[in-house]
Structure formats: C-alpha cells, structure tokens
VEXDREN-2710 file (C-alpha; in Angstrom, 1 decimal):
% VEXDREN-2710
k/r/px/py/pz
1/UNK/75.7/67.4/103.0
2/UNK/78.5/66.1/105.5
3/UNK/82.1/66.3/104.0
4/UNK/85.4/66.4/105.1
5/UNK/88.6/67.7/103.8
6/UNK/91.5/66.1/105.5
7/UNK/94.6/68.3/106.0
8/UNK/97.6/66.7/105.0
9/UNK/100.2/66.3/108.0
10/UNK/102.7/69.3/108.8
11/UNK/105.9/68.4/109.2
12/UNK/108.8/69.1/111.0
13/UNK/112.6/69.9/110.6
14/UNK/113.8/66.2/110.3
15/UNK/110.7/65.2/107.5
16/UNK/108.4/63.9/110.4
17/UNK/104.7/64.3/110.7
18/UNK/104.7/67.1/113.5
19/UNK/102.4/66.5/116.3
20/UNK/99.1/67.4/116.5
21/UNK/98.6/69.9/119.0
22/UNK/95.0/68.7/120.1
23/UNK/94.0/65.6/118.8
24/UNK/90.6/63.8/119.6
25/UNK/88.6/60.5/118.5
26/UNK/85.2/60.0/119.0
27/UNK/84.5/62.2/121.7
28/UNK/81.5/61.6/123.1
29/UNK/79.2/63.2/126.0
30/UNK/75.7/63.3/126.9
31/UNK/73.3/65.1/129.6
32/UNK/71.1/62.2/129.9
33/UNK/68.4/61.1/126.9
34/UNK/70.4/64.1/125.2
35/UNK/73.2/63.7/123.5
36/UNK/75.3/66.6/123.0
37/UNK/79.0/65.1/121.2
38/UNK/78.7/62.0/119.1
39/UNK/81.5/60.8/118.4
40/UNK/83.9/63.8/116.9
41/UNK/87.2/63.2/115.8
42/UNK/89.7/66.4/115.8
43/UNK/93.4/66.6/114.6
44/UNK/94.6/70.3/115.1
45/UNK/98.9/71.0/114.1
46/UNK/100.8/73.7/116.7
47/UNK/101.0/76.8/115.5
48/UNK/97.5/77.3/113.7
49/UNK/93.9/78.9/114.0
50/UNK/91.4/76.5/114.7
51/UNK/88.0/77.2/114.3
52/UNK/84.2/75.4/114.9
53/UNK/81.5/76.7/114.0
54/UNK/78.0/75.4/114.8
55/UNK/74.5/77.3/116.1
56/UNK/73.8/78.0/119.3
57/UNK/73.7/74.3/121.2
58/UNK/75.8/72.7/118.7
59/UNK/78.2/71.6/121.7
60/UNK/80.9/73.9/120.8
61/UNK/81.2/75.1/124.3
62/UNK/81.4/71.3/125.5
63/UNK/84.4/70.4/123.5
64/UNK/86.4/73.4/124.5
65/UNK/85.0/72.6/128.5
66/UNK/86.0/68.4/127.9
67/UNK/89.7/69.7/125.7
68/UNK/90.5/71.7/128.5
69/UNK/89.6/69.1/131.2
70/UNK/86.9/71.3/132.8
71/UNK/83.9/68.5/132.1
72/UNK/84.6/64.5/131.6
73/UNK/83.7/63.2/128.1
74/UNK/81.4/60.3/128.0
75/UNK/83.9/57.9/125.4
76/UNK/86.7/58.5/122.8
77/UNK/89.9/60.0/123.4
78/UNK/91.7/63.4/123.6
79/UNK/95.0/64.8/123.8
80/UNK/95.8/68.4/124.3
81/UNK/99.8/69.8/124.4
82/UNK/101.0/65.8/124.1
83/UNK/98.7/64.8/127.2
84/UNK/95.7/62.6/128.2
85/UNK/92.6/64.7/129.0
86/UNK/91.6/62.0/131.4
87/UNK/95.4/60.4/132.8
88/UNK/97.0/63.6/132.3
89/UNK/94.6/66.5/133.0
90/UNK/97.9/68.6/134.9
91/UNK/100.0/68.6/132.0
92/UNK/97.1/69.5/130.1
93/UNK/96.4/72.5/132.3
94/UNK/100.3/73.2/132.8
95/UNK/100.5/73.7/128.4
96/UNK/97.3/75.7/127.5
97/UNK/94.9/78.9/128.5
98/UNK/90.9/79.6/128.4
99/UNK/89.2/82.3/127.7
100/UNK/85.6/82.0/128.2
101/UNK/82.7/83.4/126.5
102/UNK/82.3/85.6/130.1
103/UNK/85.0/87.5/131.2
104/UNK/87.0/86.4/134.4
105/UNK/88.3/90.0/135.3
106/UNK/87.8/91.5/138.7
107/UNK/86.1/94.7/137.8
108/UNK/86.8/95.8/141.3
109/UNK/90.7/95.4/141.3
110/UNK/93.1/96.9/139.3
111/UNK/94.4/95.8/136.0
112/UNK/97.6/95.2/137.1
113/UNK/96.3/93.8/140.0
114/UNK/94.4/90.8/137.7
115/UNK/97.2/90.2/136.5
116/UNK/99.6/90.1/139.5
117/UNK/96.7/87.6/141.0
118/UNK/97.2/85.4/137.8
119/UNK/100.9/85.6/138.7
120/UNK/100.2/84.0/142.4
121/UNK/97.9/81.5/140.9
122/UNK/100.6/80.1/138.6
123/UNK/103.2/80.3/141.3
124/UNK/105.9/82.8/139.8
125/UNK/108.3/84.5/142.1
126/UNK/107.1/87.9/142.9
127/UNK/109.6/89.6/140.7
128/UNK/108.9/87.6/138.0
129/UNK/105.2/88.2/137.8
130/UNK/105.8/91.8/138.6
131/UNK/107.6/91.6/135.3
132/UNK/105.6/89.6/133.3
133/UNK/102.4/91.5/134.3
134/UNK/103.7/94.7/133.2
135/UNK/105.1/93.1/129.7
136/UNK/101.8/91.9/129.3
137/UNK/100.1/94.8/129.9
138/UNK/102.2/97.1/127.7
139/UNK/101.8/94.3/124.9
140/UNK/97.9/94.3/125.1
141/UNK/97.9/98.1/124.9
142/UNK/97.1/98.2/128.8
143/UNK/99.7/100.4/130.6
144/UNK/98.3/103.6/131.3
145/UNK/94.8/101.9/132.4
146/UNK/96.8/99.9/134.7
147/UNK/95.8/101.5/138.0
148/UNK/92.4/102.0/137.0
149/UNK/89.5/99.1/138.5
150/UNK/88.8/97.2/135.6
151/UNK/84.6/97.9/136.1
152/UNK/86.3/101.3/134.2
153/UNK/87.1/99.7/131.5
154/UNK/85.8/99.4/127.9
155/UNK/84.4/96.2/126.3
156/UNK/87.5/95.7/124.2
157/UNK/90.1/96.6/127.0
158/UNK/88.5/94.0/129.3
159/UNK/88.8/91.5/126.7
160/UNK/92.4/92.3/126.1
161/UNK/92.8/91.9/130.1
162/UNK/91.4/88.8/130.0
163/UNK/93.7/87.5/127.2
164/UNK/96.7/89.0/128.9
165/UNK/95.4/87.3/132.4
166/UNK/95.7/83.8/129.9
167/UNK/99.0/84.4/128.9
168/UNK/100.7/84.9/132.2
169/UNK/101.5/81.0/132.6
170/UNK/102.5/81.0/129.2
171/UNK/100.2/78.4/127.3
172/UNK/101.1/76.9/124.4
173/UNK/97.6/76.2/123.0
174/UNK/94.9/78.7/124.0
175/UNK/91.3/78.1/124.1
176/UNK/89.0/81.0/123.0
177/UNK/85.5/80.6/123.2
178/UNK/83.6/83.0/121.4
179/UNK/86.2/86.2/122.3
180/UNK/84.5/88.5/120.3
181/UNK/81.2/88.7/121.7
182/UNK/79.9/92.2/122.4
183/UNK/82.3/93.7/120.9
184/UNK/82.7/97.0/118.4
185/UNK/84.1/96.1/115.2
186/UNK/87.1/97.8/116.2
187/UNK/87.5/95.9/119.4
188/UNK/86.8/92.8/116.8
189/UNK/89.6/93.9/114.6
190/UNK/91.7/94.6/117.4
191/UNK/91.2/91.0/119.2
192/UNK/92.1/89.8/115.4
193/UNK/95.2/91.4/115.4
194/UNK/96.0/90.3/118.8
195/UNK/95.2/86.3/117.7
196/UNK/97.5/86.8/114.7
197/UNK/100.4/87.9/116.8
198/UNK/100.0/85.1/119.4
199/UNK/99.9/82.3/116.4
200/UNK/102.7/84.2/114.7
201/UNK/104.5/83.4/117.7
202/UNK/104.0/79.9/118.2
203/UNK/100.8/79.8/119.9
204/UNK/98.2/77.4/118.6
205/UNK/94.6/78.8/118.9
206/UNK/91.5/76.6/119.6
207/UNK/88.4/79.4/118.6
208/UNK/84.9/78.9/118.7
209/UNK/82.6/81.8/117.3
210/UNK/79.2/83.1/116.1
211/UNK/81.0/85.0/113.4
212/UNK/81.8/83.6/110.1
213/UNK/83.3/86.4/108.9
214/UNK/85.5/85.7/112.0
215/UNK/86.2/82.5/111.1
216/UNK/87.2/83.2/107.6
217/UNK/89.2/86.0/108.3
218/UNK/91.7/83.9/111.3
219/UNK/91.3/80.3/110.6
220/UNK/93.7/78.1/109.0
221/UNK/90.8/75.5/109.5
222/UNK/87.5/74.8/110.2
223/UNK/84.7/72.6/111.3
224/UNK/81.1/73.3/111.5
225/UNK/79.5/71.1/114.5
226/UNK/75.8/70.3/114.2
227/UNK/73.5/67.6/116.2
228/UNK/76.5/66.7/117.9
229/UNK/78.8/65.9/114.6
230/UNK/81.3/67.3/112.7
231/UNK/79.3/68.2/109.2
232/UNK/82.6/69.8/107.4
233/UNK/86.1/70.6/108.1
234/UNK/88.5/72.0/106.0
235/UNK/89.8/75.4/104.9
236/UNK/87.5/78.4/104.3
237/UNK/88.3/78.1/101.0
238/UNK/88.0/74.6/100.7
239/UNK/84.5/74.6/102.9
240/UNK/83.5/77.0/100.2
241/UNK/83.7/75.0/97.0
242/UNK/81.2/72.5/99.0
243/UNK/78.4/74.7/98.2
244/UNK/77.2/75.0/94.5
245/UNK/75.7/78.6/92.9
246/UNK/79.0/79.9/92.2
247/UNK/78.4/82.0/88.5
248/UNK/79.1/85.1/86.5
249/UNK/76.9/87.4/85.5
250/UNK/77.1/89.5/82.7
251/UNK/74.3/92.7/81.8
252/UNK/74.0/94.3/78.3
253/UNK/71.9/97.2/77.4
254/UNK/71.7/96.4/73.6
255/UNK/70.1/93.4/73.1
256/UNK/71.8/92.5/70.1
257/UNK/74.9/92.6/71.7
258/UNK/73.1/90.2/74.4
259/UNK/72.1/87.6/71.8
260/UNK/75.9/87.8/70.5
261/UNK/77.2/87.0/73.8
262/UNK/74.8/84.1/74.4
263/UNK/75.9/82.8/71.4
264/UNK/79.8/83.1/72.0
265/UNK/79.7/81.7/75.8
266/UNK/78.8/78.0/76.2
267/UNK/76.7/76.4/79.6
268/UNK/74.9/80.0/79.9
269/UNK/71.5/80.5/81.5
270/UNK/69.5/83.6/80.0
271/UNK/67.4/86.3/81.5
272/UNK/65.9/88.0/78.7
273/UNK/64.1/90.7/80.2
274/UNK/66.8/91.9/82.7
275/UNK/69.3/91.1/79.6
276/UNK/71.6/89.1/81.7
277/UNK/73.7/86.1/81.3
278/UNK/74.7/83.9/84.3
279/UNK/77.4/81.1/83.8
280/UNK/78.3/79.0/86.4
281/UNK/82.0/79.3/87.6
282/UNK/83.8/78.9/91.1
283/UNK/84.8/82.6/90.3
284/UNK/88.8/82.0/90.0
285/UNK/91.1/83.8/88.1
286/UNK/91.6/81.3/85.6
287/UNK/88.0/80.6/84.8
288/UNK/87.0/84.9/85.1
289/UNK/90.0/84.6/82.3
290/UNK/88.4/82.0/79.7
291/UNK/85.0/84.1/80.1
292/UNK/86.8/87.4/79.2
293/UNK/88.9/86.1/76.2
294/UNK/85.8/84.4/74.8
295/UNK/83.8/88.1/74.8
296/UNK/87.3/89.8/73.5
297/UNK/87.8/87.5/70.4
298/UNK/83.9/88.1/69.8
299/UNK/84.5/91.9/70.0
300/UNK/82.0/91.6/73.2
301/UNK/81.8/94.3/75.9
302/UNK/79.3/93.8/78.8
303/UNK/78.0/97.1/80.5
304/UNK/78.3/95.2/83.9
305/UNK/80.0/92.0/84.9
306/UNK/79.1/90.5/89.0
307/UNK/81.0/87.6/90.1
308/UNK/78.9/85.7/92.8
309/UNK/80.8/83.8/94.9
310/UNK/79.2/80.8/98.0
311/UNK/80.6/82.8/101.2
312/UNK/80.6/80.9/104.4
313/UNK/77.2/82.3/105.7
314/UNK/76.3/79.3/102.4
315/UNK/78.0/76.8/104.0
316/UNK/76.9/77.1/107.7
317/UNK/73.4/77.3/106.5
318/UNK/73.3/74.2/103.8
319/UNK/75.5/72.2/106.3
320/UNK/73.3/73.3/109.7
321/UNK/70.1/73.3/107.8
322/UNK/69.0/76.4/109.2
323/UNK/67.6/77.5/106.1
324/UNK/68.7/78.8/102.7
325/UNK/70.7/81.7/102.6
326/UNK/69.3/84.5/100.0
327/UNK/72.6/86.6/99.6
328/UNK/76.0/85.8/98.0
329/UNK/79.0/88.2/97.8
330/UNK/79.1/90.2/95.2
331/UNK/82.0/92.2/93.8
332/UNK/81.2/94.2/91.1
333/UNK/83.7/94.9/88.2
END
C-alpha cells in the first residue's frame, strides 16, 4: 500500500519556501547483487523531528551513514545544512552531529573528560571548551557524575553523555540513530524530553527507531523505509488514516435496546450474541458526535462504548508486510 503525503513547504519571515534542512533525490546504494536504497527522495524543514521507520535491514542505518557523509551513495543527490554530501562533505560535517546506535563514550575517562576531548576535536580554545563542557553537562543532568569514569555510569546517563559529546560543536541538524536502545522507560522519556528541548531550540532532528510509540510521540514526520523504498511518509496522524478498521463499538445488555440501536444507527455491523454494534468511523470528535446524538434523540444508552482506532504498529505492519497486526487501541468510555 505505498502512499505519500507531501508536506506543504514551511516558510519563512519574508513569505519564502524555507529551506529544507536535508533534502535528498533518489538516493541510491548497493552492496553488490543487493541493493540496499533505491532511489529515496527526502525533503526535511529546520527545526523538526524527522523520523524513518523500517525493520531491521530496511537501510535506515545507511541513509543516516550516506546523509552524514560516513559511506558514498551509489546515485541521486543529497544535501544536508545547505551542502553537497559528495562536493561539500566539510560543510556538511561543520553543521550537524551523530549519534550512533553504539555509544562513542570512553568508559575509562571521565565525563568531563569526554567532553573536554570533544572540545579538542572541534578545535575550541581551551577556555572555551572548559565552558562549554561544563554547560553541557549541567544541561544534560551530568554535573555531579562529572568526575566519575563513565564505565560507572547508567544506561541513560551514558546516552545523555553521548548527546552532550554531539552538541559540543554545536550542530544544527543532528543525526540520531536509534537513541533509545536499551533503555528504561524512564531513560526513554528522559532522551524524549531532551529531543524536544534541542528542536525547541532550533535544532532539526534526523531519528531513526525501533519504537513506534517513539516515533509518534516526537515526530513532526515520518517515513517508513522497506526493500529499499520509501512506503509512506507523512504525519503520524496522517500515516494513520492510511490503514482502514477504524470503528465504534457499542455493547447492550438488553437486547431490545440492542435491536433499537441497530435500527437508529446506519452502516452498522451486528454481533448478536456478544450484543454489540460496530460502525466504522476514523474515531474523531465530530463523527464520536453524530453517533451519540443519533442514540440521544432515540432515548439510546449503551452499557459500554470502545473506540478502536489504527495505531502505528497498523501501519508499519500493512506497509512492511510483516504480518497483520491483531491489536488496536482501545480507549474505553
């Protein structure tokens, strides 16, 4: 079921399109008889949460690697912060971060020592990266463990250190791959908190993760990658209304009143053993609405009403073909 919704363009201060922060057109690479990126077109705005999604060997890793001028693409065309990939890979390097799926802390240095070696490696004056290592560190909740090796330190306080080691050269588009990975859920919500702050800022954030709830939760955007093509992209929301089952249920316990509200509901499907009544609807307020004031003006009460409602486990599965998800989300009223 390949679809795309396209964004329409930000704009600036003067009524221009804004540029896209990371732009590509069919990017292409292979390992080989193997062909890992077919020809994927990308068009990300500054200052937003970017997210692809795709199962494991989808090539999510290789597009963050050929965006961040790691690995050479095979054909097309990328740009990243305004530059070339291939002409310009400096600037590219000069305007962005990476954080990779495996942590590039020392865990036999300090903390502070990290990120006074990040400091050398981007060539600030020793006072300055004195500075800007301890800002970091008191930003990302790192001070007191400061002196401590980083082997000491938790899951989630590594990953924090390895964020704060990316922002020492100030990027302007940072490159997370998977940043969650092993993680508590309160290191999760933590890292969360942390990506909102550094997009609330300005930063533009280039995520790839395992975790659709993830996804739904940070990303302005998203595309789900599979056999080397982008299936979808588009908002959560709007990669939701891509996959059909969306419905109402309603239960009685008196089957009269059952037969009354099949009667005063129209497109219904019936259960009449469990008593139920499902009508399809893309559960919004306005529709939720229409069913309600149809059972009010009938004098209708249902003992138990359950919106179901595609989440975007359904849309990674139909678009991957990995199978057919069982579940939807239920909130029951």
């Amino acid at each position: 079921m390949p679809s795309s919704v396209m964004p329409a363009a930000r704009r600036g201060g003067d009524g221009q399109p804004s540029p896209a922060a990371v732009s590509a057109v069919g990017l292409r690479k292979s390992y080989g008889d193997k062909v890992v990126l077919g020809g994927i077109d990308l068009d990300i705005p500054a200052g937003s949460v970017f997210a692809l999604l795709g199962p494991n060997g989808a090539g999510k890793t290789t597009v963050v690697k050929i965006l961040s001028t790691l690995i050479a693409a095979d054909g097309g065309q990328a740009r990243v912060g305004g530059h070339d990939v291939a002409t310009s890979p400096d600037g590219v390097r000069a305007a962005i971060g990476v954080t990779g799926q495996f942590s590039a802390v020392d865990g036999l240095i300090t903390g502070k020592e990290n990120m006074l070696l990040m400091a050398d490696l981007h060539h600030l004056p020793k006072r300055e990266g004195r500075r800007v290592a301890a800002e970091l560190l008191e930003q990302f909740g790192l001070a007191d463990a400061a002196g401590k090796p980083a082997q000491s330190y938790s899951g989630g306080m590594r990953r924090r250190l390895d964020i704060a080691m990316t922002l020492v050269g100030k990027p302007r588009i940072i490159f997370l791959d998977e940043p969650t990975t092993g993680l508590d859920p309160r290191g999760r919500h933590d890292m969360w908190q942390i990506i909102r702050e550094l997009v609330s800022g300005g930063v533009t954030v280039f995520l790839t993760t395992q975790y659709l709830d993830e996804a739904d939760e940070l990303a302005d955007r998203i595309a789900v990658l599979t056999d080397g093509a982008i299936a979808a992209e588009g908002s959560p929301e709007e990669l939701k209304r891509l996959v059909p089952g969306g419905h109402v249920r309603l239960r009685f316990a008196d089957p009269s009143v059952y037969r009354s509200a099949g009667r005063a509901l129209p497109n219904v499907a019936r259960n009449d053993e469990a008593l139920s009544l499902h009508i399809p609807s893309d559960g919004s307020q306005r529709e939720l609405r229409s069913i309600l004031d149809r059972l009010d003006s009938a004098g209708i009460e249902a003992d138990e009403l359950t919106v179901h409602t595609p989440d975007l486990d359904d849309v990674f599965f139909a678009l991957t073909g990995s199978g057919v998800v069982d579940r939807t989300k239920e909130n029951v009223r």
